[in-house]
VMD Tcl script that builds the backbone (N, CA, C; Angstrom):
set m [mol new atoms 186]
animate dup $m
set s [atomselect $m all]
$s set {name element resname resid chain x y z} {
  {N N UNK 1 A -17.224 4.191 0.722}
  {CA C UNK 1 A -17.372 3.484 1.982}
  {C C UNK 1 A -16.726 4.276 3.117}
  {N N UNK 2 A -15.540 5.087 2.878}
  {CA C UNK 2 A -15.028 5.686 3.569}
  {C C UNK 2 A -15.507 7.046 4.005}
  {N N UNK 3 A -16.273 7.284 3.284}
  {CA C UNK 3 A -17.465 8.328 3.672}
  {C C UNK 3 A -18.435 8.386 4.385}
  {N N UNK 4 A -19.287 7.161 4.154}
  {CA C UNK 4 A -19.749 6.905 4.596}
  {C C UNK 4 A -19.537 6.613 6.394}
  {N N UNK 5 A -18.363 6.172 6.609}
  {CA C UNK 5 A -17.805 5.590 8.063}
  {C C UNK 5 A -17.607 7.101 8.434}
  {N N UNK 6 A -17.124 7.908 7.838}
  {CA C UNK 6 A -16.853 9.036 8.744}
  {C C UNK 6 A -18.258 10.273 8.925}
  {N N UNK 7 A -19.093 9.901 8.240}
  {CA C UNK 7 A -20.581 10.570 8.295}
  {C C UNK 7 A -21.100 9.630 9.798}
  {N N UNK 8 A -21.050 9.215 9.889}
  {CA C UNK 8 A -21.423 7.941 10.947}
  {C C UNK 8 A -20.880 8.198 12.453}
  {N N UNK 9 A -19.164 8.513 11.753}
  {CA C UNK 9 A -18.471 8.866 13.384}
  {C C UNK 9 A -18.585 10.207 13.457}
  {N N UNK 10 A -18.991 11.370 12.252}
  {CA C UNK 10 A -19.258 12.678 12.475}
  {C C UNK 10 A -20.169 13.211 13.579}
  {N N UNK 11 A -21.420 12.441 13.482}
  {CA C UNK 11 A -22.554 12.088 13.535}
  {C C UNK 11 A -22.702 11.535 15.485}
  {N N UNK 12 A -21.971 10.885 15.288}
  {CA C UNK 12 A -21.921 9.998 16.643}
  {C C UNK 12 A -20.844 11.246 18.050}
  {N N UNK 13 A -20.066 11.342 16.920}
  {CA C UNK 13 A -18.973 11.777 18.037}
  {C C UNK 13 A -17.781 12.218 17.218}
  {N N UNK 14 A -18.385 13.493 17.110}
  {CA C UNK 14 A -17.936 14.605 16.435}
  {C C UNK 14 A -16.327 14.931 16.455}
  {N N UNK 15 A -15.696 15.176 17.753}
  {CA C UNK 15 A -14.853 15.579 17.697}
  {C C UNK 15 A -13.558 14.061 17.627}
  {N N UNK 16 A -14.174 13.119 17.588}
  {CA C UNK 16 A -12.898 11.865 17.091}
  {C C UNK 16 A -12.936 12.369 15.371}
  {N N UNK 17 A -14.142 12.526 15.186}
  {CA C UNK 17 A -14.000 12.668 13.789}
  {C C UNK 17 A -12.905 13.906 12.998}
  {N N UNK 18 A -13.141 14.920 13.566}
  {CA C UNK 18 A -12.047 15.751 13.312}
  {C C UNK 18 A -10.688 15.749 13.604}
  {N N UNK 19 A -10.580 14.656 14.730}
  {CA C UNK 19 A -9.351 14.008 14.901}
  {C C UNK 19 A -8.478 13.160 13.988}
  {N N UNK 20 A -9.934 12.731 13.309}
  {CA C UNK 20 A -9.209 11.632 12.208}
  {C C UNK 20 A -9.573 12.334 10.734}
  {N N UNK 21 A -9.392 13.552 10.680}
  {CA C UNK 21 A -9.482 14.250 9.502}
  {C C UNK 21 A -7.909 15.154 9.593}
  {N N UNK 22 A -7.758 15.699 10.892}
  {CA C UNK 22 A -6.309 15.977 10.739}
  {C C UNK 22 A -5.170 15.103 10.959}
  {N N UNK 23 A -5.549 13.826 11.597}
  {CA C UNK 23 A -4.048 13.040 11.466}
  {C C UNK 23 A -3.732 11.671 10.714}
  {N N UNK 24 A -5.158 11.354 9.633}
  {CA C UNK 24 A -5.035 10.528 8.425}
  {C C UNK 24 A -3.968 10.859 7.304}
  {N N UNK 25 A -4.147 12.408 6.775}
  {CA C UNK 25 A -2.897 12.926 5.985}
  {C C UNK 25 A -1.598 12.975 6.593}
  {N N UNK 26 A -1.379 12.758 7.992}
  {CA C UNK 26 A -0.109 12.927 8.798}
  {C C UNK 26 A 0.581 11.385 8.784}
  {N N UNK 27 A 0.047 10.061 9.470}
  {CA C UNK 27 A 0.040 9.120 9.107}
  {C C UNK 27 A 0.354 8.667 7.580}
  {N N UNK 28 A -0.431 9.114 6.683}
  {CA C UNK 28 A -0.367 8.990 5.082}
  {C C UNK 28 A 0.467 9.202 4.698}
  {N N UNK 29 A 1.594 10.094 5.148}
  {CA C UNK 29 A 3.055 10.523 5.151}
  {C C UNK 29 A 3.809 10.144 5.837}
  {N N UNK 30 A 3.591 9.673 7.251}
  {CA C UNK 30 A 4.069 9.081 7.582}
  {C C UNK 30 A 4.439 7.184 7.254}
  {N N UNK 31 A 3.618 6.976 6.793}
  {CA C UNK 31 A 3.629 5.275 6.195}
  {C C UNK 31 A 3.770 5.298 4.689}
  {N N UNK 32 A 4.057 6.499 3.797}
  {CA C UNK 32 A 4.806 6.423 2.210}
  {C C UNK 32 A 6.337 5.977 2.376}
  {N N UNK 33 A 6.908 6.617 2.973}
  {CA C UNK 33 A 8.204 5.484 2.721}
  {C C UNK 33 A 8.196 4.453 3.052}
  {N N UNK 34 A 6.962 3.559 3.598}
  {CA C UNK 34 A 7.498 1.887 3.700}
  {C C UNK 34 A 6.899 1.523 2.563}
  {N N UNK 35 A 6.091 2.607 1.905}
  {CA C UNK 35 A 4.917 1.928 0.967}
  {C C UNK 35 A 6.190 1.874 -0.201}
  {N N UNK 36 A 7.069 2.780 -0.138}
  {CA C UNK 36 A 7.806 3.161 -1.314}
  {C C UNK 36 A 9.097 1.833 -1.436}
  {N N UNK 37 A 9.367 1.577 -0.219}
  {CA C UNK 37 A 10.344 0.336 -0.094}
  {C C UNK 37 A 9.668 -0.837 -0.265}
  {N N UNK 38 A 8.494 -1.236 -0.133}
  {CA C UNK 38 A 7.619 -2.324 -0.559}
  {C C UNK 38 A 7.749 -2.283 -2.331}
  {N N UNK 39 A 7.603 -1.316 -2.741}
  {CA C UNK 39 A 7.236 -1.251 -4.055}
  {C C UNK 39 A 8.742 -1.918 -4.801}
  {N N UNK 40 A 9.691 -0.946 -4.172}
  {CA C UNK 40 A 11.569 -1.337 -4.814}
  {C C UNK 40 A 11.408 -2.941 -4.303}
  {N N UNK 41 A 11.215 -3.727 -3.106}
  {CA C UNK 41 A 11.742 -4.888 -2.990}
  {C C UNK 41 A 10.799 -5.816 -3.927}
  {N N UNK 42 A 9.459 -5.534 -3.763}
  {CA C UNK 42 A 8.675 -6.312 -4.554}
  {C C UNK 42 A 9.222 -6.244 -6.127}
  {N N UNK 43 A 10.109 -4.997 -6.535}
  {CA C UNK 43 A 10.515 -5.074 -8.154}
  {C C UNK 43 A 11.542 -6.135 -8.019}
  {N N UNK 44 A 12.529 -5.939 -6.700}
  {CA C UNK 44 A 13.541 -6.862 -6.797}
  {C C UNK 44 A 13.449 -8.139 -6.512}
  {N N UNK 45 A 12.326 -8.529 -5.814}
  {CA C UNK 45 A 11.787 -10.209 -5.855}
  {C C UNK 45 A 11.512 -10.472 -7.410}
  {N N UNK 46 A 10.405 -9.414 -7.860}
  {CA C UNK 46 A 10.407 -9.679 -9.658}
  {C C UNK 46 A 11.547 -10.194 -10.087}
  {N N UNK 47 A 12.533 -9.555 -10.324}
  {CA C UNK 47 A 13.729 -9.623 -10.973}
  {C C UNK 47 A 14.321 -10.607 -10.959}
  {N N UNK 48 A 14.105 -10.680 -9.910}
  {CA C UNK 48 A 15.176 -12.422 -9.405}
  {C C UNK 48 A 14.370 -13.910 -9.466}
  {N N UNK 49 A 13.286 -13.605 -9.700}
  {CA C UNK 49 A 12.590 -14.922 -10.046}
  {C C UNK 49 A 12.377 -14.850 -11.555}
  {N N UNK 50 A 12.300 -13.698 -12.330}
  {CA C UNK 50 A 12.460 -13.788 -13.665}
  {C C UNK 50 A 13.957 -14.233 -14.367}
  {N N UNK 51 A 15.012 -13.640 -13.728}
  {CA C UNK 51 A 16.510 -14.498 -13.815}
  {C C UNK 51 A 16.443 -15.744 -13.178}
  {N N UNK 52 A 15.881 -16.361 -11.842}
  {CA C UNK 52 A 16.188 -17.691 -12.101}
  {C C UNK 52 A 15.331 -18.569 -12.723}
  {N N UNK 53 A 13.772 -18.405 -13.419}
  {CA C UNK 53 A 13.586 -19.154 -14.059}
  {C C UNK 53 A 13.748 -19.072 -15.848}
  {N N UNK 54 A 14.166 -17.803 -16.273}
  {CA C UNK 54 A 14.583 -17.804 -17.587}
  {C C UNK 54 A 15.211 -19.484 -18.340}
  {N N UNK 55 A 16.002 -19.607 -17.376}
  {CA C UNK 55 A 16.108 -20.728 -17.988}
  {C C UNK 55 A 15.503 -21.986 -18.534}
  {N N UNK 56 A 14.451 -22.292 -17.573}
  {CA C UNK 56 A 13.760 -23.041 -17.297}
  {C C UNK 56 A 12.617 -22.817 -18.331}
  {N N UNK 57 A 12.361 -21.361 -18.993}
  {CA C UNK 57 A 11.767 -20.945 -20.001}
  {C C UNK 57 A 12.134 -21.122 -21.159}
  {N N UNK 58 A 13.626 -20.973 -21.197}
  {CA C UNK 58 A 14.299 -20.982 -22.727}
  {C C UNK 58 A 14.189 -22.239 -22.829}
  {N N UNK 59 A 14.118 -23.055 -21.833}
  {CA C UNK 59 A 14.267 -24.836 -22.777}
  {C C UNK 59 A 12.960 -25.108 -22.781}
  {N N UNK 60 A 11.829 -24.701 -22.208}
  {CA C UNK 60 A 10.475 -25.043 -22.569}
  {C C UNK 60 A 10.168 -24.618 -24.116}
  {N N UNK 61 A 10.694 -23.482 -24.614}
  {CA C UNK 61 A 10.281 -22.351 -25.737}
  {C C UNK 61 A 11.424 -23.914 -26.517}
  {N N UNK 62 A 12.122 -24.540 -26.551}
  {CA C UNK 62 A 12.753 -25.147 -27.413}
  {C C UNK 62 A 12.239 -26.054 -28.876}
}
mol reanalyze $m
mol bondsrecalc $m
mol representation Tube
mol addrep $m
C-alpha cells in the first residue's frame, strides 16, 4: 500500500516524493526511542497487573 501511495505522489509531484524518501529513514530514527520506551513501559504495566492479580488467580485455581 505504501508503494503504491508513493508511485502516485512520484507520479504527481515528483520532487515531494524524493523528499519523503530521504527524510522517512531520518524520522524512523528519530521516533525509535519513544517506540523503545513504549515497549519497556508496556512490559512494566504487564508486570504489575500480573502481580496484582496473581492472587486473585491462586484462589480461583483453588
Amino acid at each position: 500500500m505504501k508503494v503504491l501511495l508513493f508511485v502516485i505522489l512520484l507520479i504527481f509531484c515528483w520532487p515531494l516524493a524524493l523528499l519523503a524518501i530521504v527524510l522517512y529513514p531520518i524520522v524512523w530514527l528519530l521516533l525509535l526511542p519513544f517506540r523503545i520506551v513504549g515497549i519497556a513501559v508496556d512490559g512494566v504495566l504487564e508486570l504489575l497487573r500480573a502481580i496484582f492479580t496473581l492472587p486473585g488467580r491462586l484462589l480461583r485455581a483453588i
